[in-house]
Structures are given as structure tokens and as C-alpha cells.
C-alpha positions in Angstrom: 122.0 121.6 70.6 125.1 123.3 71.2 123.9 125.9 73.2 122.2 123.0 75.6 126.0 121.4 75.6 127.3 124.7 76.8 125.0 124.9 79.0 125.6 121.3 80.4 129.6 122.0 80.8 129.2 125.2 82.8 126.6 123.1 85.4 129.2 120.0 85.0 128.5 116.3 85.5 125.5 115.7 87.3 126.1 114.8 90.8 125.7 111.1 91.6 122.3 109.8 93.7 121.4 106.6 94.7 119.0 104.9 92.8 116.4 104.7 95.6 116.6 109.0 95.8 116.4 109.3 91.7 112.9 110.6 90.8 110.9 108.1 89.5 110.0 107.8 86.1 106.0 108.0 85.4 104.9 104.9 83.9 102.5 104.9 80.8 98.4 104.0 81.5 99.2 100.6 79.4 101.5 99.6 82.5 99.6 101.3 85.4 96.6 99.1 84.1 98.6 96.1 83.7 100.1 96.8 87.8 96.6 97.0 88.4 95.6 94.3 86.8 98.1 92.2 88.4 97.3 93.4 92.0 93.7 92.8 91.6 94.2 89.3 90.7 96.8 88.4 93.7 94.3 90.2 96.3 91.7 88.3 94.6 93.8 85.1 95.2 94.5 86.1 98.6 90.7 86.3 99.4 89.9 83.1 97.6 92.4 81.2 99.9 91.3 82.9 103.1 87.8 81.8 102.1 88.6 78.2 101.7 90.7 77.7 104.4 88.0 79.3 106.4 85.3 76.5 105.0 88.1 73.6 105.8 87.6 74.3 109.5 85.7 71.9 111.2 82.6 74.4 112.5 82.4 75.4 116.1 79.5 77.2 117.3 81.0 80.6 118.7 78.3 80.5 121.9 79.1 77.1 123.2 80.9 78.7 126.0 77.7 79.8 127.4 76.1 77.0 129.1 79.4 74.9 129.0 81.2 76.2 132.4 79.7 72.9 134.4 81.6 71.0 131.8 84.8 73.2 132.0 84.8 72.9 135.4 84.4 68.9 134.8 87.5 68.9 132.5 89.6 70.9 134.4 89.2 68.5 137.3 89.7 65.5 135.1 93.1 67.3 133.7 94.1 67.7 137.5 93.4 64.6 138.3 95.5 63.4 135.0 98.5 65.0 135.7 98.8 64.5 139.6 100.5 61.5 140.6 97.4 60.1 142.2 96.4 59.1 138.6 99.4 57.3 138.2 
């Protein structure tokens, strides 16, 4: 012990770091499994709420566009004709 003391003195005090550049102390398997743990249930969460906000959307077909450019070309007129000052 007082040898390491010795030693300690002739090296002096340790020079400061920042906490951020410190190594990092390993954690035990009790707490890597809890960490784990814990991220698997907020992913889990994450993907629950993505699927139910999915299902709250009213469905739309995704190849309605298809057939649909007579009627595009139909509202787009209409929302001309809306917002020129004839329509007034």
C-alpha cells in the first residue's frame, strides 16, 4: 500500500478530464440486460403506435391514380374556374 502511495506522489494528481473523455465504466450483465430490456420495450412501443396510426387512416387504394387523369383533369378545371373571378 505504501509502495502504490509512493508511486502515486512521484506521477502526482491525476490530470483533470471532462467527464464526456473519462473511460467509461463497464456495466454488469444484470444492467446490460435491464438496458436491453428497456430498449426492447420502447422500440416495441414505437412499432405498436406506428401500427395503429397506420390502421386509423381512412384506406386509399394506392392505384387510383391510374384511370383517374379524366377526373384530374375535371377538378383541376373546376378549381380554375373556382378561384377565377368569373366564379364570383
Amino acid at each position: 500500500m505504501e509502495a502504490a502511495q509512493k508511486r502515486a506522489a512521484v506521477y502526482g494528481p491525476p490530470v483533470w478530464q471532462p467527464i464526456w473523455k473519462r473511460p467509461r465504466k463497464p456495466l454488469t450483465k444484470a444492467q446490460k440486460k435491464e438496458r436491453l430490456r428497456k430498449q426492447r420495450e420502447r422500440l416495441q412501443a414505437a412499432g405498436r403506435r406506428r401500427f395503429f396510426a397506420r390502421q386509423s387512416r381512412r384506406p386509399r387504394p394506392t392505384k387510383n391514380r391510374i384511370g383517374s387523369a379524366a377526373t384530374r383533369r375535371d377538378a383541376r378545371a373546376l378549381a380554375r374556374l373556382r378561384h377565377s373571378s368569373a366564379w364570383q
